[in-house]
Each structure stands twice: as C-alpha cells, then as structure tokens.
C-alpha positions in Angstrom: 52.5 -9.2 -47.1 51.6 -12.4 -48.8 54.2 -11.7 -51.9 57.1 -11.4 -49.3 59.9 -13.7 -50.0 61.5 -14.6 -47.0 65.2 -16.7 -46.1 65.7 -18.1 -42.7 69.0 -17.9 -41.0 68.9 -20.5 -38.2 71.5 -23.3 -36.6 69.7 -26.3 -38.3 68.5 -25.1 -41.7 67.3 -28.5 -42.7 64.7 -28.4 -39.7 63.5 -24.7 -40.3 63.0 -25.4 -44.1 61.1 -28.4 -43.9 59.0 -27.4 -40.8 57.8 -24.0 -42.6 58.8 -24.4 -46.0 61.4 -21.4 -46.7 64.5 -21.7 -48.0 66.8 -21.9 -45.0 70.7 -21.2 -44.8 73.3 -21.9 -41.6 73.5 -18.9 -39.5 77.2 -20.0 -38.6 79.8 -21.7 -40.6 80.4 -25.3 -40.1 83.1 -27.6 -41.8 82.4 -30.4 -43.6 82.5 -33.6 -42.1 85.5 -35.0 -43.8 87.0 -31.6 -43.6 86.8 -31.3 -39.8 88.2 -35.1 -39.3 91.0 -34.0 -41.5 91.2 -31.0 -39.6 91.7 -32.9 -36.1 95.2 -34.4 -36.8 96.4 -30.4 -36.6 97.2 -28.8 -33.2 95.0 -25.5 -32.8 96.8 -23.4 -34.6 97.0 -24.6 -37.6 93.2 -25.3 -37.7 92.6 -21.7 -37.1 95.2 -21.3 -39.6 94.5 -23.7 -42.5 90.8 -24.8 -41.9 88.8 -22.2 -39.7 89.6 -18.8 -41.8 89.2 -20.5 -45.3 86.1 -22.0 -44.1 84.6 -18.5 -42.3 85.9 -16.5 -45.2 83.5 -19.1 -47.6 80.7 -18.4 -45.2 81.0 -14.6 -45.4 81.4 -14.5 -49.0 78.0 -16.9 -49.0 76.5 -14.6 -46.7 76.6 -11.6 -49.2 75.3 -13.6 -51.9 72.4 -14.3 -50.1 71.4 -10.9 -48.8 72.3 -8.6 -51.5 69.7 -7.5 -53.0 67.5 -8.0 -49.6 65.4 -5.5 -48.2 65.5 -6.0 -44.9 67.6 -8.4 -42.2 65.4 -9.0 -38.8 66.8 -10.6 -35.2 63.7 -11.2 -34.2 63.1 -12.2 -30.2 65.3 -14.7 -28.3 68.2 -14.1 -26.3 70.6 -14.4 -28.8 71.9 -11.1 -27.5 74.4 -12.6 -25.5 77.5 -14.7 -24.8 77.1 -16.7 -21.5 76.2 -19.7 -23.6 78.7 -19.7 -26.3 81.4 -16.8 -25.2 82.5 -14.1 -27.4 82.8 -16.2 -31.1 79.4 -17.6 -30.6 76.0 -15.3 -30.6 78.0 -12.2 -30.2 80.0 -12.9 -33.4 77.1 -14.2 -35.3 75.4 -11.2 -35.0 78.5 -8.8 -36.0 78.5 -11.2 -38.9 75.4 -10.9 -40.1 74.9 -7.2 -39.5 78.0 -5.9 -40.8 76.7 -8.0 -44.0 73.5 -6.2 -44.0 75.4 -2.9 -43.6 77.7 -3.3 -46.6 74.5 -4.8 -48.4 72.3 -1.9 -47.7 69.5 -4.0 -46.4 67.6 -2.7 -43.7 68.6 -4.0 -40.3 66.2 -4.6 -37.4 66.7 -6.1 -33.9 63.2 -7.0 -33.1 61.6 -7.3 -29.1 65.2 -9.1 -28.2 66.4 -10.2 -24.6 69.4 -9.2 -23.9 72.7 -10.7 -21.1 74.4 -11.8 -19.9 77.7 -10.5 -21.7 80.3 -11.4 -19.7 83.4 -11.1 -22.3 84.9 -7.2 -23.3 84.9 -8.7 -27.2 81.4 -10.0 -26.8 80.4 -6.7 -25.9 81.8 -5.0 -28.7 80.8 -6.8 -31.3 76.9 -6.6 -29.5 77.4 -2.7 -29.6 78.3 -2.8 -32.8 76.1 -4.7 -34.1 73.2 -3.0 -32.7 74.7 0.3 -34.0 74.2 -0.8 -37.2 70.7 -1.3 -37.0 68.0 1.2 -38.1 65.7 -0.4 -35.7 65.8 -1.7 -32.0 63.2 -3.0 -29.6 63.7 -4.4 -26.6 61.3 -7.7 -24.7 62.0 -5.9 -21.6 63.0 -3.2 -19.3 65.9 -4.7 -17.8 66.8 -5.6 -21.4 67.5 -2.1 -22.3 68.7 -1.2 -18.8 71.4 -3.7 -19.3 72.3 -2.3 -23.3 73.1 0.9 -21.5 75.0 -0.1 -18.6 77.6 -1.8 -21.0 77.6 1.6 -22.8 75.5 1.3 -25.6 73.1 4.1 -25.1 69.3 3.5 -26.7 67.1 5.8 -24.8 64.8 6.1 -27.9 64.7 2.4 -28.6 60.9 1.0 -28.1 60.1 -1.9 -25.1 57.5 -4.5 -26.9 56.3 -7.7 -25.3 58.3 -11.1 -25.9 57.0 -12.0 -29.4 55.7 -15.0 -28.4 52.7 -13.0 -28.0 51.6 -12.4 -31.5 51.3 -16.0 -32.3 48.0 -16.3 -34.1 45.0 -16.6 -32.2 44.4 -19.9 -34.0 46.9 -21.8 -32.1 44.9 -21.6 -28.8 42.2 -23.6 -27.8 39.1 -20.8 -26.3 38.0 -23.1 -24.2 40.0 -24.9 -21.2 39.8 -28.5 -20.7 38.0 -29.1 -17.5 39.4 -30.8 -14.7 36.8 -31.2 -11.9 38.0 -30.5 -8.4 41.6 -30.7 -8.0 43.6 -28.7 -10.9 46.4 -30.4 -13.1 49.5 -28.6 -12.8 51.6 -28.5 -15.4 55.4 -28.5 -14.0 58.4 -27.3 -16.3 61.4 -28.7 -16.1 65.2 -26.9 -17.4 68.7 -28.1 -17.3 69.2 -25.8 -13.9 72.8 -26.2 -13.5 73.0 -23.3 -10.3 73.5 -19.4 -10.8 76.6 -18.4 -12.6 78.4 -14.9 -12.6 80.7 -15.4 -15.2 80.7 -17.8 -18.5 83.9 -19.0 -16.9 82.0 -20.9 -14.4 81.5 -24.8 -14.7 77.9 -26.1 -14.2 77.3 -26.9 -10.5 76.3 -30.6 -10.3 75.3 -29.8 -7.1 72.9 -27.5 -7.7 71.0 -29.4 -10.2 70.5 -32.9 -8.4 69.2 -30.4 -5.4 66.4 -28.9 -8.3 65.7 -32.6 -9.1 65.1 -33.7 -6.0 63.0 -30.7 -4.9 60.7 -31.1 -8.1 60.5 -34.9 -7.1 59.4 -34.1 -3.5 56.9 -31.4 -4.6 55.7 -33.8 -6.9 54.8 -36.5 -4.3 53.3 -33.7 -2.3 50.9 -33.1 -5.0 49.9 -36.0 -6.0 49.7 -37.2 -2.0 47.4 -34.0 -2.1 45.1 -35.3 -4.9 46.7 -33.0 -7.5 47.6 -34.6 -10.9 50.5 -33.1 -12.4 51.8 -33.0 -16.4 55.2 -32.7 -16.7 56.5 -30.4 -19.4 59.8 -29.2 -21.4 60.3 -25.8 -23.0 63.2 -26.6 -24.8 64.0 -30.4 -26.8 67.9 -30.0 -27.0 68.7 -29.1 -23.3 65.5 -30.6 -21.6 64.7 -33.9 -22.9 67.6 -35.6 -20.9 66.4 -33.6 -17.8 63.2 -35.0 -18.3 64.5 -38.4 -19.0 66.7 -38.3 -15.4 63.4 -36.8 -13.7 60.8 -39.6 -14.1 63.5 -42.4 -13.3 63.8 -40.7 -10.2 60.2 -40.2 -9.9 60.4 -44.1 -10.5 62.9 -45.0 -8.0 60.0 -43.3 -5.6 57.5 -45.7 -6.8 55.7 -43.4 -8.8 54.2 -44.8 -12.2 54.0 -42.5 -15.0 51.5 -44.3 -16.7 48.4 -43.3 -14.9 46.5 -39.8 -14.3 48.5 -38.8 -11.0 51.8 -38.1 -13.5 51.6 -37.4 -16.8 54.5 -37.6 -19.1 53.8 -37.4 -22.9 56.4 -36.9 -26.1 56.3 -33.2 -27.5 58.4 -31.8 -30.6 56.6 -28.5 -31.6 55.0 -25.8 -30.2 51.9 -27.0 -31.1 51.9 -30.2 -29.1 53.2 -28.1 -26.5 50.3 -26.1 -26.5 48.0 -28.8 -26.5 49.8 -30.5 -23.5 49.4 -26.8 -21.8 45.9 -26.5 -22.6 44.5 -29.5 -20.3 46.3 -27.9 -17.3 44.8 -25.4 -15.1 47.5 -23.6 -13.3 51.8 -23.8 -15.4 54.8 -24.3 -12.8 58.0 -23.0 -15.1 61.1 -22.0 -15.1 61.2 -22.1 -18.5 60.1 -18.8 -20.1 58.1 -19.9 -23.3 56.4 -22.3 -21.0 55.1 -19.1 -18.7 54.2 -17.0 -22.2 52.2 -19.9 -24.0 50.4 -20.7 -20.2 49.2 -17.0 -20.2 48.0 -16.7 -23.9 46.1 -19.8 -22.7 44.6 -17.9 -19.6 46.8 -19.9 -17.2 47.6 -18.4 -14.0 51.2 -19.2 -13.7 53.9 -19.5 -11.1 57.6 -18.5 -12.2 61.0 -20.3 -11.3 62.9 -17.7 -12.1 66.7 -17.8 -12.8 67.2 -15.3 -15.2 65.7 -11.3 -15.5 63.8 -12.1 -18.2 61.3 -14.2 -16.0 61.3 -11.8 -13.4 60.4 -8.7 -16.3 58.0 -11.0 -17.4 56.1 -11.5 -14.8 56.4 -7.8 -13.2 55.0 -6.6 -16.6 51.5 -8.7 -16.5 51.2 -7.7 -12.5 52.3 -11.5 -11.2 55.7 -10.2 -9.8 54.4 -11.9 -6.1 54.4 -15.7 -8.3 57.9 -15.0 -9.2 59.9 -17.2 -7.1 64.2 -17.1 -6.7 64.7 -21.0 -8.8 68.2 -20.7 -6.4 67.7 -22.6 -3.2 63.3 -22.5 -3.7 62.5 -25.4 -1.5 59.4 -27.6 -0.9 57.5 -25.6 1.3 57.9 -22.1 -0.5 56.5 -23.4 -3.5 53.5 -25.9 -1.8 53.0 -22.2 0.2 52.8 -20.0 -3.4 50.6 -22.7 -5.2 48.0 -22.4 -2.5 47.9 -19.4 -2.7 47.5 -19.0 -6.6 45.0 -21.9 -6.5 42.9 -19.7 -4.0 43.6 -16.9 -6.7 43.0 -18.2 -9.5 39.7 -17.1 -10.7 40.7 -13.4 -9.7 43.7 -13.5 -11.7 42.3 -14.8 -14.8 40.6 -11.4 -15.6 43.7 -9.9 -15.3 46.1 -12.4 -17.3 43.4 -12.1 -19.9 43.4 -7.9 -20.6 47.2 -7.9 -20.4 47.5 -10.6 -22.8 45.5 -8.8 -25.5 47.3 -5.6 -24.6 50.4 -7.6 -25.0 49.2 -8.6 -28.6 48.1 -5.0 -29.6 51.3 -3.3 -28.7 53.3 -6.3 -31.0 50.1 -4.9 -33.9 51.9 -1.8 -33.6 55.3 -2.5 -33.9 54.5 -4.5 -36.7 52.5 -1.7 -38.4 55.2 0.7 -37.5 58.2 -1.8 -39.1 56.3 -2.6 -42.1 54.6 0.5 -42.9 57.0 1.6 -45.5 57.3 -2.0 -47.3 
C-alpha cells in the first residue's frame, strides 16, 4: 500500500519520526516543562485540578484532530495490554483514550497479534474491556493471551491467535548465512532488569532477587568461558537494560574477567538492526528477554528461554521448544550448564525444526495481513 499515509502514536515521537520518517505524535499527554515546574509548588490536588485535566483535555481534543478523517487506528503487538508497569492511568488508559477516539471518529479500530497481563487493577480492567470492545478487529500473539482476555470477562472466542509480529520483519534484515564459529559455539546471553516475580503491581522490586540473577549469570559466565565457550552479551531493551548491563560487566570485572578480548564480548547496540547483527555471529541465544528469543529464531538459532512471564513460555511451546523453557525464578548454575548441553548436543536436529515453524510463523502474519487489508 505504497500511497498509505501513515501517523505514529508512540511515547517519544521525536525518535519514531526521525528513525522512519512519519510524522509522529505523543501517545500520552505530557506538560510542558515550565508548566510542570510551576505545577510542583501545588499539593496533588490542585495539580489534578488546575494542571492535569486542562492539559489531558488539550491532548484529547488533539487527539481528534489528528484521527478524524483516518481510516483505520492499529495496536499493533507489544504488551501494552496491561497495567503491571504503569497501573490503571498508564497503558490501560491510553488505550481507552485512543480507542474511544477512534470510535467517535469512525476510524476503523484494530488490536493487532497483542500480549496481553498482567492486569492487576478492577479500573485497568475496565478500561482494557472496553477498549477492546470497541474494536472491529482482535488478534491475539498467544494462547494464554486470549485465555487471560476471558478470564477477566471479556469474552473473544472468535478472535484469531497470530504469531508475535516480530515475525514478519522483512526477510532482508537477516543474514542467510551464519557466521561460523569453529569448535566451541558463542553464546549469546540476554540480560533484563529481573527484579523477582511479582503478584500484584503493588509489589516493590525485590533487590534481592535481582543481585541473585546477577550473580548466577556471572558464575555461568566463568563456567563458559572456563569451558572454552565465548560468550556475547546482549540487551533486548535500551531503557531498562543498559544499566543492567553496565552493573553486569563491572561485576564480571571484579572477577577478573576482561571484556576486551574474544572470551566476553560486550559491544554498544541502539536498533534492531545492530541487534541483529550482534545475534547473527552467535550460534546458540540465552534470553529472558522475548525479542531476543524471536530475532535468534528468524536467525535459525536454537534458543534457550529464561522465562518470567507467559509470553516466553507461549512462545516457546508454540515452535515445539517448551523443554528449553526454563523458570528465570530461582534457575541456578547447574540447571542451565545441564540445559545448554543438552541443546548444544541438539542443535543441528533442532534447526530443521526452528526453520519450518519460522516460515509458518511468517505465512500465518501474510494472512492476517491480507485478511486486514483486503478491503483498503
């Protein structure tokens, strides 16, 4: 649809527009700068009052500008379908926003292969229901996705699963070919901002839990390269995991490990494309980051998950590698040394596999696509 004009609504408009060049707006309003210092000499109430209305009333009234007249509104992917991040005036606000605009606009509304929970909040969950009510089209990324739409009470029996998106990046992106390694594979090791399993968005990050994931990556790391393994260190997501990443290699330091030689390899990424490259001179991907597992398949990577959230284990369950889906909670040293064998020794078998799902992956996203768009 090369004639298609298309607005992006995204948290940091400036980056979207200049990486793709689209016009980009702020999915959520923000004040000013000076307005928000002024704003701070109030007590709560009176910054609801006097500065947060008038300032989300502006954004609505923006909002309807910019999609009348719009033929369609698509949530595409992610796990915006949520509030254990941002509680109920975050994502599940943003997205009663934005579709009630659509609504009243008469654009077409379409919630596109989304992830969905937790929702923790009764407000969160109405304004998700809602929301998704509104729409004229819903797909799910994944079973438990949809299992969980209808245990709040939101009932979508008829709604399509599709694979994570992800999967219909252009075939362009990835290298054919693998990078050879010789003997020993390079494993590429993901690091997140683990902060322990929560139930409730109440819950405070667990300090705990996170310097025990450190320290179990660091040790599994020395194994490896004591082993004759080289290992690439890699980040899924800038915002959250460059600090992780930072903390991780000064420990790795403090072990007498030097990060400037082939045993551990730590280089700068800031799109997907680097990241890709980084993933292509691996042989086998170490994650518990999801996008890190998805682009490590498309790349023919046999890949062990870290799992901490449904989403990894649907993932991984779908392509027939639910037995390299490990608990991230508590996983240990000589659990994941034990699984790593064992998917080394695998490897070649697996790759087969990886490789048909993969393109089956990519023909069912064909289809949605065709099915979407078939009437534009």
């Amino acid at each position: 649809m090369p004639d298609v004009k298309l607005v992006c609504l995204c948290p940091v408009p400036e980056d979207t527009a200049a990486r793709h060049n689209i016009p980009a707006f702020s999915s959520d309003a923000a004040s000013p700068a000076w307005l928000a210092s002024w704003s701070s000499y109030l007590k709560a109430p009176l910054r609801v009052l006097f500065f947060r209305i008038p300032v989300e009333l502006l954004h609505w009234a923006k909002g309807f500008r910019l999609v009348m007249g719009s033929y369609m509104l698509i949530v595409p992917g992610t796990g915006i379908v949520s509030d254990y991040l941002t509680g109920p005036f975050g994502y599940p606000y943003e997205l009663f926003k934005w579709s009630t605009i659509a609504k009243l606009c008469r654009a077409r509304l379409l919630f596109v292969s989304i992830g969905v929970g937790p929702i923790y909040h009764p407000l969160s969950k109405w304004f998700i229901n809602a929301s998704l009510r509104f729409a004229e089209y819903r797909s799910f990324r994944d079973t438990a996705s949809k299992e969980y739409m209808d245990g709040i009470g939101f009932h979508c029996n008829k709604d399509r699963v599709t694979p994570d998106l992800a999967f219909g990046l252009p075939r362009s992106m990835f290298p054919e070919t693998s990078v050879g390694t010789g003997q020993n594979p390079i494993i590429g090791l993901g690091l997140k901002d683990y902060d322990g399993s929560r139930s409730s968005s109440a819950d405070r990050p667990d300090t705990d839990a996170y310097l025990d994931y450190l320290d179990t990556m660091a040790a599994f790391v020395i194994w490896l390269c004591e082993h004759q393994y080289s290992v690439r260190i890699l980040i899924g997501d800038i915002s959250y995991d460059s600090r992780v990443r930072w903390e991780f290699t000064n420990l790795l330091k403090e072990r007498g490990f030097a990060l400037d030689d082939t045993r551990v390899i730590v280089e700068p990424v800031q799109t997907v494309d680097q990241l890709v490259r980084q993933l292509a001179t691996t042989d086998i991907v170490i994650s518990p980051r999801f996008h890190n597992l998805v682009l490590g398949l498309m790349l023919n990577k046999p890949v062990l998950a870290l799992s901490d959230h449904p989403k990894l284990d649907s993932l991984m369950s779908g392509l027939g590698l639910g037995d390299y889906c490990l608990a991230l909670r508590n996983v240990d040293v000589n659990i994941l040394v034990t699984r790593l064998v064992e998917l080394v020794r695998d490897a070649e078998k697996l790759k087969p596999c990886i490789k048909r799902n993969v393109e089956r992956y990519r023909e069912a996203l064909d289809q949605e696509y065709s099915a979407i768009f078939a009437a534009a």
